[in-house]
C-alpha positions in Angstrom: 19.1 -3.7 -16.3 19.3 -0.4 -14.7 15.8 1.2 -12.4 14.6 2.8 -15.9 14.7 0.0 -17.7 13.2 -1.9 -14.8 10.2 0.6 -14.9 9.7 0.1 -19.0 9.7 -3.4 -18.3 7.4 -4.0 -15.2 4.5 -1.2 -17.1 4.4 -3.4 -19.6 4.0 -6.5 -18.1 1.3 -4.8 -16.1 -0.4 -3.1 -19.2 -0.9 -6.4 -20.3 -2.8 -7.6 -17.3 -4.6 -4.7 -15.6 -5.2 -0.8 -16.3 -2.9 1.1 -14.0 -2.0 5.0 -13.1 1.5 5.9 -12.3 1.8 7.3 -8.6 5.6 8.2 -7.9 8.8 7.7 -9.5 11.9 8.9 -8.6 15.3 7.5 -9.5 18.7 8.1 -8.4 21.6 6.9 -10.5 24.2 8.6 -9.5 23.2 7.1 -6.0 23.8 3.0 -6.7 21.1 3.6 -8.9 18.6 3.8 -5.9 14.7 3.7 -7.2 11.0 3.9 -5.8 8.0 2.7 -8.3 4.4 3.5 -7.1 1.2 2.3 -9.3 -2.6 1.6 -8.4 -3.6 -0.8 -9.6 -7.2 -2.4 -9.0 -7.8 -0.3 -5.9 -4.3 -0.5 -4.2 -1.1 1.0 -4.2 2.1 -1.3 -5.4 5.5 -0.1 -4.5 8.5 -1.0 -5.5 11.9 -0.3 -3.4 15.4 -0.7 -5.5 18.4 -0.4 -3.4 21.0 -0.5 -5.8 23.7 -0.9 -3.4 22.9 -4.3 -2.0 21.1 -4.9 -5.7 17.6 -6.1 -3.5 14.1 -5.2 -4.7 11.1 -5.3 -2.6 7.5 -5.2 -3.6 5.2 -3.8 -1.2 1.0 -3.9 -1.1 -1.8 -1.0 0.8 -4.7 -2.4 1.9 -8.0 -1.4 -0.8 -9.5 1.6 -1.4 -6.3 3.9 1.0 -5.0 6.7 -0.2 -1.4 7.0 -1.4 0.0 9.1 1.6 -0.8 7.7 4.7 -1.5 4.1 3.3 0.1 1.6 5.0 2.3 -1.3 3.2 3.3 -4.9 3.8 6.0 -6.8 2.1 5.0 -9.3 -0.1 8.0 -10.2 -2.1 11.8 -9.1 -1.9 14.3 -10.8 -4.6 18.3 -9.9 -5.8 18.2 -7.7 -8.8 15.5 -6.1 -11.5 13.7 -8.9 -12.8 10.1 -10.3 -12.1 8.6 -12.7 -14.4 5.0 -11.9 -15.7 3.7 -14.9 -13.9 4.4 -13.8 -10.3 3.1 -10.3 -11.3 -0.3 -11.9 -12.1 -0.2 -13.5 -9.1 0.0 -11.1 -6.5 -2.5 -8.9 -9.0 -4.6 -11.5 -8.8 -4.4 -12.1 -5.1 -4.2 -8.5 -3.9 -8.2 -7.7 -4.8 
């Protein structure tokens, strides 16, 4: 799965928990396939960081109710590769509000 297909993927999986607005993409495959996500979703920011070269994603969290530049993000998961099963999505939806 490449970052495009991982963004397909993860929008639907929240579409089918949450309303969401898209906040920043930007995608680099000709650069290991590099990507950053950005959604808010229930009144914070989620972010996702794809470094393609060590194949590593991490998800990060704002506090409530910041806005996008300036907001300040914690780690709150970090796995090898693209996938994230609907389950653990819920969960840290679930937990973050």
């Amino acid at each position: 799965m490449n970052f495009e297909e991982f963004r397909k993927d993860i929008e639907a999986k929240i579409a089918s928990i949450a309303e969401f607005e898209l906040q920043e993409y930007h995608y680099e495959p000709h650069s290991f396939g590099n990507g950053i996500l950005a959604y808010r979703i229930k009144g914070q920011f989620h972010k996702f960081l794809y470094d393609g070269r060590e194949n590593e994603l991490t998800w990060l969290v704002s506090k409530p109710h910041e806005k996008y530049f300036g907001a300040t993000f914690k780690e709150i998961f970090k796995t090898d590769g693209l996938e994230l099963d609907l389950g653990r999505i819920e969960k840290e939806i679930k937990n973050g509000t």
